[in-house]
N, C-alpha and C positions, 0 to 999 in steps of 0.2 A: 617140281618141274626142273631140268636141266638148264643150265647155262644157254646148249645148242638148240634149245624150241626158243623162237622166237616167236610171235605171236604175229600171225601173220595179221589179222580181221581186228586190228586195233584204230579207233576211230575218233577223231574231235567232232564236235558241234556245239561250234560257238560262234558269234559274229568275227565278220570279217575287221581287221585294225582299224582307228578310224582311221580316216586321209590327212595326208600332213598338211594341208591348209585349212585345218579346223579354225571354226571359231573359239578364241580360248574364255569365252561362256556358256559354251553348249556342255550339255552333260551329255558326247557322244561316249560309245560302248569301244572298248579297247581290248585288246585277249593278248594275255601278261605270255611270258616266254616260259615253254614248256620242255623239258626232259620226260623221259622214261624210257626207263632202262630194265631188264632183266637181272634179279641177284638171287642167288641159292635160293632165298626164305620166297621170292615172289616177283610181284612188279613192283618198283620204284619212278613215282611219279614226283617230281621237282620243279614247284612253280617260283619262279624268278616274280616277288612281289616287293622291292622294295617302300618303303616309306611308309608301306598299310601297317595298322596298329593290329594286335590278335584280334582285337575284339571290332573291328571293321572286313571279318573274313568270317562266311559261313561254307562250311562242306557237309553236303547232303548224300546219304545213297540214296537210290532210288532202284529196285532190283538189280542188274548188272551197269549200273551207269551211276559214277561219281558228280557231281554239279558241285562248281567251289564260284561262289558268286564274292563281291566286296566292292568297296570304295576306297579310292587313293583320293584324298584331299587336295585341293590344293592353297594357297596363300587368302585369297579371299573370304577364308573362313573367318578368318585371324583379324585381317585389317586390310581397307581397302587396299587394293594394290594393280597395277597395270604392269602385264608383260611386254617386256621387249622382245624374249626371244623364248619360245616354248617348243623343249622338244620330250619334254616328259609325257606320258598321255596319264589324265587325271580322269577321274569321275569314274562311275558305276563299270563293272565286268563282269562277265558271266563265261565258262566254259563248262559245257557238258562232254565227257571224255567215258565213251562204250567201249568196257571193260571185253577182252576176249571171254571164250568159255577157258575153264581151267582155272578161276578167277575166284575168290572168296571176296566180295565188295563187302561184306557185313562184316568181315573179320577187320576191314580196313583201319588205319592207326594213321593219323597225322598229328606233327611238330611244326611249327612257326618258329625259326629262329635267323635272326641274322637276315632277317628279307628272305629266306627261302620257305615256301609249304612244302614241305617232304610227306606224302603220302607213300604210305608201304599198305600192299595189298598182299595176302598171304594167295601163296600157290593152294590150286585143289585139285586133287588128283579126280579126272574125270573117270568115272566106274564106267566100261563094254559097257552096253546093255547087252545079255546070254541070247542068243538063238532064241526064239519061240518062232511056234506055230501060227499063223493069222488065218481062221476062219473064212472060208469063202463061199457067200451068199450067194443062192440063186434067183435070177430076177423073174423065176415062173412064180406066179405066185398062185 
């Protein structure tokens, strides 16, 4: 796929942030900071996940739809501890992100490093369907 196709029918579905006057006991839902971008081999997708461990991040395909769910921890795991000022959002994520056609989501390849998920999805050249004929039925019977 070119540099110049952009992919127009590229879509999230995920909860909405939570609200900045959370309670900082709730395990509200938060949706971590997203890139992608178009590169030679395909689409490049970059999740802005600091503090998560690898192993606190699952990425699923699901036919044409990636799903990268995880937990950010926060200090209360460790030792009791009371916030003064909380602007980190912790607890459970979830993003569902529907992959355009053009898209090979099985072929998909992600790295966690440095607090980013870099997902590279390989381009697929979509084949015309050729001309045919379509049959047309008559409703005498």
């Amino acid at each position: 796929m070119a540099l110049n196709k952009i992919p127009t029918s590229f879509h999230f579905i995920r909860p909405p942030h939570a609200p900045s006057g959370r309670d900082p006991g709730s395990e509200a839902s938060w949706a971590p900071n997203t890139d992608v971008y178009v590169s030679e081999a395909g689409l490049v997708i970059k999740v802005e996940l600091a503090g998560l461990r690898r192993e606190d991040l699952e990425l699923t395909v699901e036919a044409r739809r990636l799903r990268i769910r995880g937990v950010r921890r926060d200090c209360r795991g460790e030792a009791p501890c009371k916030f003064v000022v909380m602007e980190i959002n912790y607890g459970h994520f979830e993003s569902l992100i529907e992959l355009p056609e053009g898209y090979d989501a099985s072929g998909a390849r992600a790295v966690y490093q440095n607090g980013f998920l870099r997902i590279d999805v390989p381009s697929r050249e979509v084949q015309p369907l050729p001309p045919r004929s379509v049959p047309i039925e008559s409703e005498d019977a």
